[in-house]
GUGU-320784 format. One record per atom (N, C-alpha, C): x, y negated, z. Coordinates in pm, whole numbers, padded with zeros to 5 digits, always signed. Layout:
BEGIN
XYZ/...
% end
This chain:
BEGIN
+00094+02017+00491/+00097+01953+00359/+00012+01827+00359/+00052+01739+00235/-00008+01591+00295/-00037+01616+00164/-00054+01616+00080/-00058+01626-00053/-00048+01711-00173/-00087+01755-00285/-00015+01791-00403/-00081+01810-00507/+00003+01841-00631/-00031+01772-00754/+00009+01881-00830/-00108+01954-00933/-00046+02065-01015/-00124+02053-01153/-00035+02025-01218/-00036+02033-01406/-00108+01878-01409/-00113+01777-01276/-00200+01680-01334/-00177+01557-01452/-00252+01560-01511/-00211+01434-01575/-00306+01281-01551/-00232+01210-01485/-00305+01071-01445/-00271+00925-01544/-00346+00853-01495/-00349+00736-01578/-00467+00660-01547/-00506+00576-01634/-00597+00482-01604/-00692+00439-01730/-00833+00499-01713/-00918+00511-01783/-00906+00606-01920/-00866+00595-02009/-00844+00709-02091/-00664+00707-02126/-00612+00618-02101/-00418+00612-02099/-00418+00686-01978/-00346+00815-02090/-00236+00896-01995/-00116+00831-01986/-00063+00834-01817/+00098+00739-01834/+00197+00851-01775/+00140+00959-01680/+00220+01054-01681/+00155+01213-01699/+00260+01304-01746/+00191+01375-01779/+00229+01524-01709/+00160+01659-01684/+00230+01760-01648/+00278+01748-01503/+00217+01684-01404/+00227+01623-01280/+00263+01766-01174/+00354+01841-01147/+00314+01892-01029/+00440+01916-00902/+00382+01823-00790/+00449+01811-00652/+00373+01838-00536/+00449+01864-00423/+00407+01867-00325/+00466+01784-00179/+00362+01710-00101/+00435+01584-00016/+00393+01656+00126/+00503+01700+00187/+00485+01762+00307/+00504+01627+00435/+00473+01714+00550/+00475+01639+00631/+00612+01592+00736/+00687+01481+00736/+00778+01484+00760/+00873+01427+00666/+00875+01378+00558/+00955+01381+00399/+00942+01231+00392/+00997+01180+00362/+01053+01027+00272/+01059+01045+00131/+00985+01019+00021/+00985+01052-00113/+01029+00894-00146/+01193+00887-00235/+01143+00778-00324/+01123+00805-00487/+01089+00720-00522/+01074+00749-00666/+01136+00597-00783/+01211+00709-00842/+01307+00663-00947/+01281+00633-01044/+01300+00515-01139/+01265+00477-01317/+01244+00368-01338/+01286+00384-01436/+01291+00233-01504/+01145+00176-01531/+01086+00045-01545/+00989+00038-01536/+00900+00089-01618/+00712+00131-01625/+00674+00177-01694/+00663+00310-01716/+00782+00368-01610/+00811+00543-01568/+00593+00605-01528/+00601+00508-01480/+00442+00595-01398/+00471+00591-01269/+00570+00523-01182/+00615+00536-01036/+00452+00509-00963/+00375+00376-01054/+00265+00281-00983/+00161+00403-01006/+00129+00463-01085/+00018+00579-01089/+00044+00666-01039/+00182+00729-01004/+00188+00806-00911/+00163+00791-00770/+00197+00705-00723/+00174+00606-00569/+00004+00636-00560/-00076+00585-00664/-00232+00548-00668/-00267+00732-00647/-00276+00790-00754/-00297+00918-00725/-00282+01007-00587/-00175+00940-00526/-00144+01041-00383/-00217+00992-00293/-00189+00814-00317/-00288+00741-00218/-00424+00786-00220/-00494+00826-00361/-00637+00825-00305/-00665+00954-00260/-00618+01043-00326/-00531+01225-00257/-00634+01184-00094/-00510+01088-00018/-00475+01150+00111/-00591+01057+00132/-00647+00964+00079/-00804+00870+00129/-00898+00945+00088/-00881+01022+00005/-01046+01109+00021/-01036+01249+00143/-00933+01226+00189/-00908+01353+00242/-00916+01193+00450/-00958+01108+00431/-00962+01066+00518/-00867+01038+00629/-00723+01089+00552/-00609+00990+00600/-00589+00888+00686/-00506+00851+00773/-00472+00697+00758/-00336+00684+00706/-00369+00577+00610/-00264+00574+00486/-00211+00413+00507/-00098+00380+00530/-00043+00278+00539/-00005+00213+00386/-00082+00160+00341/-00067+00102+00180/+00029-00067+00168/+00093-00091+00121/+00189-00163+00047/+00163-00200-00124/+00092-00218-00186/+00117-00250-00339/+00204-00317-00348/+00223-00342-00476/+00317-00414-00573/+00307-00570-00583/+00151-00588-00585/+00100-00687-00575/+00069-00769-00518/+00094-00688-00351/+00060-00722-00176/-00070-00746-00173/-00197-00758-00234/-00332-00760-00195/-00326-00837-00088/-00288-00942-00083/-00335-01046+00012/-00448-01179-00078/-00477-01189+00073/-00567-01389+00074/-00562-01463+00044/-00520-01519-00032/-00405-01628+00033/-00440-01763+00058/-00582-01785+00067/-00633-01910+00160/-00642-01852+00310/-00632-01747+00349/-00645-01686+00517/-00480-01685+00532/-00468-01707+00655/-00335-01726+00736/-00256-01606+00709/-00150-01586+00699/-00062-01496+00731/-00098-01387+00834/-00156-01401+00964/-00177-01384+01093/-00329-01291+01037/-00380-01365+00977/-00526-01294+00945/-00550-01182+00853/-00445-01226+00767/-00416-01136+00601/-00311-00992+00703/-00262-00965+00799/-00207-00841+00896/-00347-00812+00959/-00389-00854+01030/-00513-00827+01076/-00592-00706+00999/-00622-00748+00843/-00707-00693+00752/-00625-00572+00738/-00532-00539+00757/-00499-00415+00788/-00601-00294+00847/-00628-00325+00926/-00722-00273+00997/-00905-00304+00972/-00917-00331+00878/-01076-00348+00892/-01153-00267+00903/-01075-00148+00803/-01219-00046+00789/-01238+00051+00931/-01136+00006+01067/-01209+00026+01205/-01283+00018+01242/-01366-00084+01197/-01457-00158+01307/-01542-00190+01159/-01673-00233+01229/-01828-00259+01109/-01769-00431+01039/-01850-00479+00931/-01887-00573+00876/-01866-00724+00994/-01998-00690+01112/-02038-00806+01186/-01903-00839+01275/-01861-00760+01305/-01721-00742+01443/-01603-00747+01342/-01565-00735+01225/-01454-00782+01143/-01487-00920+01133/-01623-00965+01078/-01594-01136+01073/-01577-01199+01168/-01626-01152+01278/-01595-01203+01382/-01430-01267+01428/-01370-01163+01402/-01228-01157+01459/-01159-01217+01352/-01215-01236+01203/-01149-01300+01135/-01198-01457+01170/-01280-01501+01217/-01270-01649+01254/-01189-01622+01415/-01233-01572+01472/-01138-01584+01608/-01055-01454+01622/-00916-01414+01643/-00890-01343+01680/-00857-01354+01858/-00861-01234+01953/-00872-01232+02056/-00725-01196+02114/-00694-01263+02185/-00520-01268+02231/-00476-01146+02234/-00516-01037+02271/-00434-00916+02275/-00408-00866+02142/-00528-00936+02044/-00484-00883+01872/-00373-00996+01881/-00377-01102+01905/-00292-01178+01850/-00129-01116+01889/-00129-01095+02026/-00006-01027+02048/+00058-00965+02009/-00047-00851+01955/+00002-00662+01875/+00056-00790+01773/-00021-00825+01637/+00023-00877+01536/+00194-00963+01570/+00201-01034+01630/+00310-01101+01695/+00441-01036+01736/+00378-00903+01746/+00520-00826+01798/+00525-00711+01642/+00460-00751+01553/+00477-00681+01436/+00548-00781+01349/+00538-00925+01350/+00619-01020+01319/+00708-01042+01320/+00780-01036+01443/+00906-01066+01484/+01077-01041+01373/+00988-00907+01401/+01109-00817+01383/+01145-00850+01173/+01001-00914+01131/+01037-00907+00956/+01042-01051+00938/+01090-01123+01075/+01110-01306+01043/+00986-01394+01009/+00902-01329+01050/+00750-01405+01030/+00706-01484+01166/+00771-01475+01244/+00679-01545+01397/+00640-01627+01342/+00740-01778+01310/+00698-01950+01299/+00588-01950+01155/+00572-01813+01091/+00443-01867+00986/+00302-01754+01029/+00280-01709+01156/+00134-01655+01184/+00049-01755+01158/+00053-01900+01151/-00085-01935+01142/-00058-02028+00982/+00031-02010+00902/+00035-02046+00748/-00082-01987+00694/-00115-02052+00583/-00190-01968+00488/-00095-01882+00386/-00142-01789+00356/-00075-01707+00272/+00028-01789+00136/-00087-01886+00092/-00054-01946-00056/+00066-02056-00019/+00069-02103+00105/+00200-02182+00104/+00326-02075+00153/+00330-01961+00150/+00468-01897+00142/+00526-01870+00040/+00670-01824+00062/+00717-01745-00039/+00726-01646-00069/+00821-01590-00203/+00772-01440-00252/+00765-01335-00130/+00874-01365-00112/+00963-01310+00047/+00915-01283+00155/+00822-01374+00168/+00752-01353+00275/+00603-01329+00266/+00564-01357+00130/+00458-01274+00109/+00451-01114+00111/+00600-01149+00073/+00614-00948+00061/+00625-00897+00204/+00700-00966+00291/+00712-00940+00428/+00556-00903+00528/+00468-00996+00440/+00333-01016+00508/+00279-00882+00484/+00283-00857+00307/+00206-00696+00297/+00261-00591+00371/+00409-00594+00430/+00463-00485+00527/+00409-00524+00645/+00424-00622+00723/+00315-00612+00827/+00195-00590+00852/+00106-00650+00705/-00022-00563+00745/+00007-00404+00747/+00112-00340+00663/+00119-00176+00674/+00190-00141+00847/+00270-00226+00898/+00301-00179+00996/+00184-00196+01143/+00104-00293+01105/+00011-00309+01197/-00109-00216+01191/-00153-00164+01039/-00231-00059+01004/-00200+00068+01119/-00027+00060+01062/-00031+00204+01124/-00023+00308+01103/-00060+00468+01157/-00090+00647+01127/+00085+00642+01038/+00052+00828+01022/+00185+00872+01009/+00217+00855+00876/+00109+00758+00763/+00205+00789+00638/+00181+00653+00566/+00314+00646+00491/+00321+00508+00438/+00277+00539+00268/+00256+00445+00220/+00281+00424+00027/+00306+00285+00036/+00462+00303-00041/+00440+00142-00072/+00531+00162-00208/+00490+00050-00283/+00548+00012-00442/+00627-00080-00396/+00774-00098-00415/+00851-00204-00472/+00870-00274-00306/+00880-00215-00208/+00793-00358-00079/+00936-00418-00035/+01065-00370-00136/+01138-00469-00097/+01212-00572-00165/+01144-00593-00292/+01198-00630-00417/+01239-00767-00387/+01163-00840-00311/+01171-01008-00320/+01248-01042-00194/+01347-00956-00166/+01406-00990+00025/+01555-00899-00034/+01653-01051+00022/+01812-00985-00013/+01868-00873+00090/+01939-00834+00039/+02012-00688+00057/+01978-00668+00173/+02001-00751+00299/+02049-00669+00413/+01900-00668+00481/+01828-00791+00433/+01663-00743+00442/+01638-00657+00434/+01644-00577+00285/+01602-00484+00267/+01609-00388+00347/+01814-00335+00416/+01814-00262+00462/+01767-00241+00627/+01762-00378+00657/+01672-00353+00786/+01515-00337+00795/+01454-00366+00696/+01310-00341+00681/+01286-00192+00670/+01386-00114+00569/+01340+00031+00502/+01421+00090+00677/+01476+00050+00701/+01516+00077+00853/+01381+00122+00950/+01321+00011+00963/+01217-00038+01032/+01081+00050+00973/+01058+00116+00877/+00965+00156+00792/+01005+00308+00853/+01157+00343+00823/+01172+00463+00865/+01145+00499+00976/+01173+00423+01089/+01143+00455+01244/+00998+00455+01297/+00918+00354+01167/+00793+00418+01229/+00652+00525+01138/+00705+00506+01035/+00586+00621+00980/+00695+00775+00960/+00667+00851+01013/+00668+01003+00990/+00714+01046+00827/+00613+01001+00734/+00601+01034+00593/+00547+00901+00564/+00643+00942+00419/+00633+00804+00301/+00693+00860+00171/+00598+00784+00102/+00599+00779-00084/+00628+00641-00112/+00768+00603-00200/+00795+00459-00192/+00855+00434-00358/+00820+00382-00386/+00936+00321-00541/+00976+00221-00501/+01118+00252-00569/+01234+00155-00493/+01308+00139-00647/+01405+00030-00679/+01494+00004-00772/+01617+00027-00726/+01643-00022-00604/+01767-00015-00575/+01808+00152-00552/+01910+00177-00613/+01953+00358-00599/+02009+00337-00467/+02128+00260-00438/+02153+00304-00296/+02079+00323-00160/+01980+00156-00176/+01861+00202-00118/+01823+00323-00100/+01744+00394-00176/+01714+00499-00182/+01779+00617-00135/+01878+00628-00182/+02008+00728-00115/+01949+00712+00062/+01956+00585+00115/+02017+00586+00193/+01896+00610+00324/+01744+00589+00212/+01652+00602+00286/+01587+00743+00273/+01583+00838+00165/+01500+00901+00108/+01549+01055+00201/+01468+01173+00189/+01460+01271+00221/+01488+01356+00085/+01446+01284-00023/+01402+01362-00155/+01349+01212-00230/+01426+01276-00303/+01463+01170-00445/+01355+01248-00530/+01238+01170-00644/+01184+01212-00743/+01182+01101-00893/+01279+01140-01002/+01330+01065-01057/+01245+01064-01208/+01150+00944-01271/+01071+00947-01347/+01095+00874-01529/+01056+00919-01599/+01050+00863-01723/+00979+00913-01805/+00954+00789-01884/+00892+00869-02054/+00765+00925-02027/+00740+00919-01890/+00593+00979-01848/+00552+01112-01789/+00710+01162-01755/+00700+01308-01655/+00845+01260-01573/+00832+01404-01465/+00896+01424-01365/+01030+01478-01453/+01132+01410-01381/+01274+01424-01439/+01364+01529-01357/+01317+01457-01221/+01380+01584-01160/+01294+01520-01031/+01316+01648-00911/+01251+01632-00785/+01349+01744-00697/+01413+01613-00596/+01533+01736-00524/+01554+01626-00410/+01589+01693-00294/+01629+01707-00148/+01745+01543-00269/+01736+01436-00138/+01831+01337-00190/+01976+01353-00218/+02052+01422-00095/+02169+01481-00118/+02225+01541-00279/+02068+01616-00296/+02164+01694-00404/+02115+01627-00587/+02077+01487-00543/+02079+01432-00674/+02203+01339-00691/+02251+01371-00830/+02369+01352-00916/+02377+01182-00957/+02459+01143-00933/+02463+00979-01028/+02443+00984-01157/+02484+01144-01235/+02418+01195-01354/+02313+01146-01387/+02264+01209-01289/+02093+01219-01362/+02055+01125-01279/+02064+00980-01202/+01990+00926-01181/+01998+00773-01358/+02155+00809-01360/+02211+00767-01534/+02136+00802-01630/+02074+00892-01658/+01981+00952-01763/+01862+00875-01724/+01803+00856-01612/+01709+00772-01615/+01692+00638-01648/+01782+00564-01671/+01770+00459-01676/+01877+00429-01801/+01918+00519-01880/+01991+00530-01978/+01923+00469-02117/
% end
């Protein structure tokens, strides 16, 4: 078990946004999660994430927001993936110089999401696209068997998408993801968990969710 959640109700500071919370995220499973916006998909993500970080995880994180630099390079903002490895003095270090064999790993984490020709951009002269591309490489360069990511393919057209959630699948084990696109999802998920109004709508093996009820959600 990687996770789970019984009768919780989460939110942020005294707003409850969902309520009556209870799942369980095994090991091995692709969870996406379904709803229109405002469902609680983003507090649910936060809750599991810190779940599996107090439990000392390595948790491959993605926000919504991509938590990047964006005066540090592209190249540097993947890097930070990895900080909390290594101390304070030996992270700054490597953030003014990185040492060719980092540069490599990062480089061959590039490739594949169309980033080579911008490793040494700064963050703030890209686009959405590839900002979003950047927060998946820092998760793919991070690393360990489990992903969270919000939304990480919102700003990259279709067939992006489907080669990235491709690429996501082949390398983390387990993942918790909110996604918009339903087929997406179909096509990535293990188990569909479909949200609104501030509870769990339904939670089932992907196969056996209905175009019904993914209609009621967004109805």
């Amino acid at each position: 078990m990687k996770a789970r959640l019984d009768g919780a109700e989460l939110g942020y500071g005294a707003a409850t946004v969902l309520r009556d919370v209870s799942l369980t995220l095994q090991e091995g499973e692709r969870v996406v999660l379904l709803g229109p916006s405002g469902a609680g998909k983003t507090t649910l993500l936060a809750a599991i994430h810190a779940q599996l970080i107090a439990r000392d995880e390595r948790v491959a994180l993605v926000p919504q927001d991509h938590g990047l630099v964006p005066q540090m390079s592209l190249r540097r903002n993947v890097y930070m993936g990895r900080l909390d490895d290594h101390g304070a003095v030996r992270n700054l270090a490597r953030l003014i110089y990185l040492p060719r064999g980092l540069r490599d790993q990062i480089a061959a984490v590039l490739a594949p999401l169309g980033l080579s020709d911008h490793a040494t951009s700064p963050v703030e002269a890209l686009s959405g696209g590839q900002r979003q591309r950047t927060a998946l490489a820092r998760a793919l360069f991070r690393g360990g068997g489990m992903l969270i990511a919000d939304e990480p393919v919102s700003a990259v057209d279709a067939m992006q998408a489907a080669e990235i959630m491709a690429l996501l699948s082949a390398r983390f084990t387990t993942a918790m993801i909110a996604l918009h696109d339903v087929a997406l999802a179909r096509s990535f998920a293990t188990r569909i968990i479909g949200l609104r109004d501030g509870r769990i709508r339904f939670d089932a093996a992907a196969d056996r969710v209905t175009d019904a009820q993914i209609a009621r959600l967004y109805g």
